[in-house]
N, C-alpha and C positions, 0 to 999 in steps of 0.2 A: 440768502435765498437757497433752498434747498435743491441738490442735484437731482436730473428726473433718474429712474430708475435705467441701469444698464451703462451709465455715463463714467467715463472713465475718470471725470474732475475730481482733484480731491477737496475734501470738505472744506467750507468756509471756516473761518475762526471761530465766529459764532455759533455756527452749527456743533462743530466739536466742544465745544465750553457748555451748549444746550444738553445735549448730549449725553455730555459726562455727569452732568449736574441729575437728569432726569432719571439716567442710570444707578444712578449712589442713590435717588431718593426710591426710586423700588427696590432695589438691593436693601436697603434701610426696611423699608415695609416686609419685607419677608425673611429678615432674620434680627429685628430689633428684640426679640424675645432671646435669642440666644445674648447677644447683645447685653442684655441687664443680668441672664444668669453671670456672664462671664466678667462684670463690674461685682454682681453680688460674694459671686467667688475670690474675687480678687481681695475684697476687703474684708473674709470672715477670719477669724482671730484676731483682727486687728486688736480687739477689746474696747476700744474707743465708743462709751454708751450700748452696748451689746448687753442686754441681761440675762442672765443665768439661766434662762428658759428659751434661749434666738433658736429658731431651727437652726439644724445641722446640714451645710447643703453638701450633696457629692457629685461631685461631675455635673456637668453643664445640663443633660437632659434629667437629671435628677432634680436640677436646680430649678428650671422650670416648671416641672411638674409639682414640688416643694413649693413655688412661689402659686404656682395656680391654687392650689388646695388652700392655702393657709391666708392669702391677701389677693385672690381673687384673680382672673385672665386679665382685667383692665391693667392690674399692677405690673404685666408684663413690656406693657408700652407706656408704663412713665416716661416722663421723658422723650415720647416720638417728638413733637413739635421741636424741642431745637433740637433735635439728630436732626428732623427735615433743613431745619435753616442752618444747622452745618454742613449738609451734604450740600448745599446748593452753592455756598459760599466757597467751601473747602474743595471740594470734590471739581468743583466747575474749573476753579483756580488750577488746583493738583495737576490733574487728567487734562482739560482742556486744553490748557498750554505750554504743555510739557513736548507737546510734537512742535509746537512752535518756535520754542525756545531752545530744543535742540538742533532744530536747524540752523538756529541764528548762532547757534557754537562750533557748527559744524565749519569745515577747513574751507568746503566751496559749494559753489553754488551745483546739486546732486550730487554731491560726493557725499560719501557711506560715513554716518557720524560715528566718530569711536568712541570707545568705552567711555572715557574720561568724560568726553562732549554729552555723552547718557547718564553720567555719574551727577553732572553738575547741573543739567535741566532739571533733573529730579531736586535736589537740595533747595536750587532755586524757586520752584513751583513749591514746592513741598513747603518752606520755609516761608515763604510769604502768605502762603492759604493757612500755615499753623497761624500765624499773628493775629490775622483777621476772623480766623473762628475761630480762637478760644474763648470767648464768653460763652459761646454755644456749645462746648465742648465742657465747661465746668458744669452749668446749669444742666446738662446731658447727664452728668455721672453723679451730680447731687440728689438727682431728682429717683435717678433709677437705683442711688442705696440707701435712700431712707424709706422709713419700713414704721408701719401703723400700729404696729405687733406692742401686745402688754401695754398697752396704755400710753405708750412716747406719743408724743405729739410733735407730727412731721414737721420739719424744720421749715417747708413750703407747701401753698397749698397750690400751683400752678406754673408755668413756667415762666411768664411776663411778673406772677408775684415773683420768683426765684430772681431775676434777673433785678428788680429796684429792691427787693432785703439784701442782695448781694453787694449792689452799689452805694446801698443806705448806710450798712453796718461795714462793709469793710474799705470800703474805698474801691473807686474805680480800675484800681489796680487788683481788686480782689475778683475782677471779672477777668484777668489775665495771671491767677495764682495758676500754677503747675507749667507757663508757657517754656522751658526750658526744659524739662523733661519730655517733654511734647516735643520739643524744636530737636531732641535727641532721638526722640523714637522714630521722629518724623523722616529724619536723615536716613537710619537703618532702612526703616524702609523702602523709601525712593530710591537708596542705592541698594537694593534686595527687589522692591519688586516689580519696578517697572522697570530694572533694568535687565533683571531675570528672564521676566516674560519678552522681552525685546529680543535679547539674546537667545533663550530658546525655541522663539519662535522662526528665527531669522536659519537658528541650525537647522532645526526641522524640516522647511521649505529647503533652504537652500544645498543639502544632503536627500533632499526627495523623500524623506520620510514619510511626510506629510502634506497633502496639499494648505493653501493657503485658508480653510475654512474653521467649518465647528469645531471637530474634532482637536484640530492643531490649535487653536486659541484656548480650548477646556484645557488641555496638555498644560499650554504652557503657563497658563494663570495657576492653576493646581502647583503645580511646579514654587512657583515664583510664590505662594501663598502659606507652601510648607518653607522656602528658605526665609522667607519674613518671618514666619511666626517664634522659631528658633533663636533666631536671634535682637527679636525685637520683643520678647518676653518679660523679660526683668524691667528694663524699663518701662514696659506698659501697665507691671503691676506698680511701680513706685508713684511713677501719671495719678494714676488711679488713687491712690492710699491720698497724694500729696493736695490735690485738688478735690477730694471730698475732706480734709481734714477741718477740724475747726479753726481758730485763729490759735495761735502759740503751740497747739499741740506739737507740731513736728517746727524747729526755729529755722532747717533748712530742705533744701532736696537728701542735701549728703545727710542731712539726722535722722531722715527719713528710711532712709535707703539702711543705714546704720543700727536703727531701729529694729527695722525688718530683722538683720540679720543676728543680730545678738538674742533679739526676744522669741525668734518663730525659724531661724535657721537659717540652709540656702531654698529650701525647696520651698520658701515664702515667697520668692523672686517667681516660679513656675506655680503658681493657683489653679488648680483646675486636673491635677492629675488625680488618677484614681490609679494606681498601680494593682491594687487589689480587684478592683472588679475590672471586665469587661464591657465597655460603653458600647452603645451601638450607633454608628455612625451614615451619612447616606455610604453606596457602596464605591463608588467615587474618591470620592474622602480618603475613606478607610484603608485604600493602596497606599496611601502615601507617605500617612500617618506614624504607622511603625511602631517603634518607643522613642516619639518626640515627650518633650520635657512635660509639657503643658497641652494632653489630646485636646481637652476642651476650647484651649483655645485654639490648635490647630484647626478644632471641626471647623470655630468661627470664620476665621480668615480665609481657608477653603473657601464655604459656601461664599463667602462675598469675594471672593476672587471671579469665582466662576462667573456670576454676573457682573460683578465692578469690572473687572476688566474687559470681559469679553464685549459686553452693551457699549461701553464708555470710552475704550480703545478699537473695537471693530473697527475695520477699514469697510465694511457694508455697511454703514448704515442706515441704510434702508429698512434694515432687519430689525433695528432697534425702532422707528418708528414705527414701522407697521405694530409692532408688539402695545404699542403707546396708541393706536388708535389716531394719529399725527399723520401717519404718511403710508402712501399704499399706493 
């Protein structure tokens, strides 16, 4: 049941799990195009079926604009339908019950959970929503890098076909290929960003910087969105490379990873820098940015910090329904 507006209750379980789930799936809707540039990015040199004529993509909003010209605006949301049924699955899990389960770590009944107690809700939430969305999550990064270009014939024509050629030809375990690198980036994360934003939001308020509203929640999502992307980079590009590969090409994660490194460097692990040119970013973003490894993936995780977290984690939620047309 949903709280009337002004009520000090805190949110039901379900509400929070609706919530977050609703939030990741419009978060989804308004940057699934950066989304495929920065899958596209991740796997150019790979060399794997690439012919001698692939565009060249540079930096994420190039990459975009690259994929609109040459394979059309539809080909920028390949792949939305299972982002949506990931976000709903993953996202709900993640974010939902991640307030829940830290209090259930927590020492006592409203006592202040510490680090550790935020450390381990995350891994836990995080870790259980990777298992159950990885088929959504391969069929996600298959669909958004195959490419129509020179005459290949996409590997699928839809994401329900993606999902029974994937359990046809590789086994039902091939709808859970890349889940360990996943189950690694997923970690970084959880302990990078909801525990980030937890923490700098808690300083912010409780040093008076900040009152407890927009502004402090943009802060600290932004925040919490540039130390994820830093450090959960290289793994998100191997995710990537190891779950669109075909069968035998890469025998492990580490050949993969191995791979990468002998054939294309370290800056193979960072996809998406443009050290040469100047990207343009919202102006948000762009504070924060700096010379991180990977801007384009920074811009990513930004923008969907700012909504993922602040819709999905807001203690108003109000504000997120009203936005949904739900609640007012």
């Amino acid at each position: 049941m949903l709280r009337a507006p002004g009520s000090d209750a805190p949110p039901t379980l379900s509400v929070r799990i609706a919530a977050a789930a609703g939030a990741a799936c419009l978060a989804d809707l308004l940057t699934f195009p950066l989304d495929t540039a920065k899958v596209r990015l991740q796997i150019q040199g790979e060399g794997q079926g690439q012919p001698p004529r692939a565009p060249r993509y540079r930096g994420v909003l190039g990459t975009v604009a690259t994929l609109a010209r040459t394979e059309g605006l539809q080909k920028l949301y390949s792949g939305l339908p299972a982002g949506l049924q990931r976000q709903v699955g993953f996202a709900s899990l993640r974010i939902g019950l991640y307030d829940s389960v830290r209090e259930w770590l927590s020492p006592g009944q409203g006592a202040a959970a510490s680090l550790g107690s935020r450390i381990s809700a995350g891994v836990m939430t995080g870790g259980a929503a990777v298992f159950i969305g990885q088929p959504t999550e391969v069929v996600k990064v298959r669909l958004q890098a195959q490419s129509h270009l020179h005459g290949r014939k996409p590997r699928y024509t839809g994401t329900y076909n993606a999902y029974r050629i994937i359990a046809t030809t590789e086994g039902l375990t091939g709808l859970w290929k890349g889940t360990t690198p996943n189950l690694m980036r997923n970690v970084i994360i959880n302990c990078t960003e909801l525990v980030t934003y937890d923490l700098m939001k808690e300083a912010l308020v409780k040093n008076h910087l900040l009152a407890d509203d927009l502004p402090c929640h943009f802060l600290s999502a932004l925040v919490a969105g540039f130390c994820t992307t830093v450090l959960s980079s290289p793994v998100d590009v191997v995710k990537t490379r190891f779950v669109n590969s075909v069968p035998e090409q890469y025998t492990s994660v580490p050949n993969c990873a191995m791979t990468m490194l002998t054939k294309e460097g370290p800056l193979a692990f960072f996809k998406g820098k443009q050290s040469k040119r100047k990207r343009k970013f919202p102006r948000s973003s762009k504070k924060v940015l700096g010379n991180a490894p990977s801007k384009g993936t920074c811009a990513l995780v930004c923008w969907k910090s700012r909504l993922f977290m602040y819709l999905g984690r807001c203690d108003h939620l109000g504000f997120f329904f009203k936005i949904l047309f739900i609640y007012s």
